[in-house]
C-alpha positions, 0 to 999 in steps of 0.5 A: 395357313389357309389363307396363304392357300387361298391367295397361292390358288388366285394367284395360280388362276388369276380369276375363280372363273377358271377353275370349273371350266379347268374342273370340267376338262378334267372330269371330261378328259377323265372319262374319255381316257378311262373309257379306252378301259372300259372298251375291253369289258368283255375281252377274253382274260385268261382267269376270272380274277384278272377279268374282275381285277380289270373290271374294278380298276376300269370303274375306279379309273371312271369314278375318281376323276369327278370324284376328286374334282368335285372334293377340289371344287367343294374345298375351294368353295368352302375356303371362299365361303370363309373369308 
């Protein structure tokens, strides 16, 4: 099965170079676009529990795009570290 992965993935990108320039435009594009969130940080909200609700859903929106890039890279890394 992970071979079948493997080879889907190289014919996907045709070349393993691809991958961290695609996984930099992610984690960039990302954060920008999660960035137009955090710029309302210290907006009015209407009660504490939407200012908060707002706050943790910007942070999260941040961290998850590098957080998930990086678990793809480190998997296909250690899918080629098998072969």
């Amino acid at each position: 099965m992970n071979k079948i992965l493997h080879q889907l993935l190289y014919d996907f990108f045709d070349n393993m170079v691809e991958i961290p320039i695609l996984a930099a435009a992610t984690v960039v594009g990302g954060i920008l676009f999660s960035g137009l969130y955090c710029l309302a940080w210290a907006f009015h909200f209407p009660t504490r529990g939407e200012a908060l609700a707002w706050r943790v859903c910007s942070v999260m929106t941040s961290a998850l795009p590098p957080a998930i890039v990086s678990t793809a890279v480190g998997q296909l890394g250690l899918m080629a570290s098998m072969e």
